[in-house]
Every structure is written in structure tokens, then in C-alpha cells.
C-alpha positions as CSV (number, residue, x, y, z in Angstrom):
1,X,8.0,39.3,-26.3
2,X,4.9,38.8,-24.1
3,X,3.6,34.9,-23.6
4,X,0.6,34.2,-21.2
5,X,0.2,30.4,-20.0
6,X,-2.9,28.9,-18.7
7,X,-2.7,25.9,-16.4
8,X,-5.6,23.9,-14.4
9,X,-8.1,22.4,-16.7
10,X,-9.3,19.4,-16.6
11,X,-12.1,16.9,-16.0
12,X,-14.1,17.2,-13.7
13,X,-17.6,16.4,-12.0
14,X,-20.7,18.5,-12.2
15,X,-20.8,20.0,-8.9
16,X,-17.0,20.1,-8.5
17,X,-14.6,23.0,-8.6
18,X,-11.3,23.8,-10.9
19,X,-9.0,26.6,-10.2
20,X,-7.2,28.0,-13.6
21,X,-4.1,29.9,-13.7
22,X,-2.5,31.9,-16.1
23,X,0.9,33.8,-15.1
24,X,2.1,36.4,-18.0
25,X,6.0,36.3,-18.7
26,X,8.1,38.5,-20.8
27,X,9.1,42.3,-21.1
28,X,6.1,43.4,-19.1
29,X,5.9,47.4,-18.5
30,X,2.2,47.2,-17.0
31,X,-1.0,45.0,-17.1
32,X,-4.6,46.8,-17.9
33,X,-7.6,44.4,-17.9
34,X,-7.3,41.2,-17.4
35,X,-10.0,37.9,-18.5
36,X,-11.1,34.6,-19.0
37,X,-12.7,33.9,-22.1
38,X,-14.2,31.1,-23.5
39,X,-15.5,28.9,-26.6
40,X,-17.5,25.8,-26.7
41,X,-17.9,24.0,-29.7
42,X,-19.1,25.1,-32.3
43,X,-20.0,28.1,-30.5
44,X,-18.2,31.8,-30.4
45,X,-15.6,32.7,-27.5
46,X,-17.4,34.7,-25.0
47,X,-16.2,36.4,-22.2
48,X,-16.8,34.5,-18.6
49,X,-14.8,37.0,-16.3
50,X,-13.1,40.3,-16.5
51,X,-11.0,42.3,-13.5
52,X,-9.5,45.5,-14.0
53,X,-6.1,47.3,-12.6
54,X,-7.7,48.6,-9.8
55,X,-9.4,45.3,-9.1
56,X,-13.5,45.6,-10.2
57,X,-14.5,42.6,-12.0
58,X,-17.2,41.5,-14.1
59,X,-18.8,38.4,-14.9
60,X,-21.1,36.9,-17.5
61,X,-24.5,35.9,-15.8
62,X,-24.4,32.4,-16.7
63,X,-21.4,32.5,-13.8
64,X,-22.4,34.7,-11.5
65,X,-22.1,33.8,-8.0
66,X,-20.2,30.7,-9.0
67,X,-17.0,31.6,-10.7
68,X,-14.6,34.2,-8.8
69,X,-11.9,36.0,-10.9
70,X,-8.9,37.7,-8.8
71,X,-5.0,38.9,-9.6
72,X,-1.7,39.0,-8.3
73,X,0.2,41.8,-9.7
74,X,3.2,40.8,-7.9
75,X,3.0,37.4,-10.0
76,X,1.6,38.4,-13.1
77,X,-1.3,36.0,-13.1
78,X,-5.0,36.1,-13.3
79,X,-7.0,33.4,-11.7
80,X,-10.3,32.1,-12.3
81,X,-12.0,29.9,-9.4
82,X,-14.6,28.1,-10.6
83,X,-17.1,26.4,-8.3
84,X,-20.3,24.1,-8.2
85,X,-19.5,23.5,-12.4
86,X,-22.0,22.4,-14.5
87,X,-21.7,20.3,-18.1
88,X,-22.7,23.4,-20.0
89,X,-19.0,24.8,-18.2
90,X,-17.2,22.5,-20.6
91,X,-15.1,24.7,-23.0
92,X,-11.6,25.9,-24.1
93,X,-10.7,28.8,-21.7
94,X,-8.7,31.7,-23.1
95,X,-6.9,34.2,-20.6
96,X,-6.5,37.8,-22.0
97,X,-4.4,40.6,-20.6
98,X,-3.8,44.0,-22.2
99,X,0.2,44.6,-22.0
100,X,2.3,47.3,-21.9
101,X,5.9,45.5,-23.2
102,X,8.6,47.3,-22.9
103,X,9.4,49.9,-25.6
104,X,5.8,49.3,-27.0
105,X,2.0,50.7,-26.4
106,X,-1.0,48.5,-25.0
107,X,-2.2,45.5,-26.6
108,X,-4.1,42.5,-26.1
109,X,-1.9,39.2,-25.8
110,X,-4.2,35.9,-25.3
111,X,-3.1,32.4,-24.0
112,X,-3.2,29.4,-25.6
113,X,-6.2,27.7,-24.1
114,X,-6.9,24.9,-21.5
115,X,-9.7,22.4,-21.9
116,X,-12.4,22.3,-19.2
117,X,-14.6,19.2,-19.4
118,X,-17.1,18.8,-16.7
119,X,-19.1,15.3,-16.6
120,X,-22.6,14.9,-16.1
């Protein structure tokens, strides 16, 4: 059984910064890709931030040069640094990570969500 568990939302101020965490736990073989998603409402989830194994990341425009994604393998966790936030920021973010558990193939596992609100 694989879990992955988000922490660090909250409220915040337009122009402030969050950090969000989300640290993978189980019988964990190998991580792939990792990523922050997100999903305003009444809108669809869309991806914010994507790193790979080997560390190249990826990031929707809207957060370029403002959001920073990084990992720690040794930990298991994917972070997302998120700077100079705006009120169009304010969402449920999702972490994703494709898994290998052990005695089982690849598969995307995704957390449960952590509210960012960001005031104007």
C-alpha cells in the first residue's frame, strides 16, 4: 500500500509565499515522475509542476518563474515552492507520483489535496 500526504497550504497574502510538501510512504520499489496538480473551482485539475527521476522539471506558464518544484529521493517527497502568489493561485493542490510498490508495476498514486487560498 502506497499513501502520499500533502502538507503546507493555507492562507495567505498575494505577494506571499507557501512551501507544500508531500512525502510518499508505503512499500515503495521506485518513484518515476513526480507533480503538483491543481483544480480551482469549478474548473478542471491542471498540472502546475512536474520533475522527473533524473530531475528536469516542467511548469505550466501561468507559474513560471514563480513556483519552483524540487525532490528528495532520500525522503520520498516532492516539494513545490511557491512565491510572489497571486488570488488566481487559490486551488486544491494534488501531488502525483508514479510508483513502483513492491511486487507490483508503475502506477500513478495521487494525494489527497491541500487548500491554497491566497487573499487579495
Amino acid at each position: 500500500q502506497v499513501q502520499l500526504v500533502e502538507s503546507g497550504g493555507g492562507l495567505v497574502q498575494a505577494g506571499g509565499s507557501l512551501r507544500l510538501s508531500c512525502a510518499a510512504s508505503g512499500t515503495i520499489s521506485s518513484i518515476n515522475g513526480m507533480g503538483w496538480y491543481r483544480q480551482a473551482p469549478g474548473k478542471q485539475r491542471e498540472l502546475v509542476a512536474g520533475i522527473s527521476s533524473g530531475g528536469i522539471t516542467n511548469y505550466a506558464g501561468s507559474v513560471k518563474g514563480r513556483f519552483t518544484i524540487s525532490r528528495d529521493d532520500a525522503k520520498n517527497t516532492v516539494y513545490l515552492q511557491m512565491n510572489s502568489l497571486k488570488p488566481e493561485d487559490t486551488a486544491v493542490y494534488f501531488c502525483n507520483a508514479v510508483i513502483k510498490s513492491t511486487g507490483y508495476s508503475f502506477r500513478g498514486y495521487w494525494g489527497q489535496g491541500t487548500q491554497v487560498t491566497v487573499s487579495s
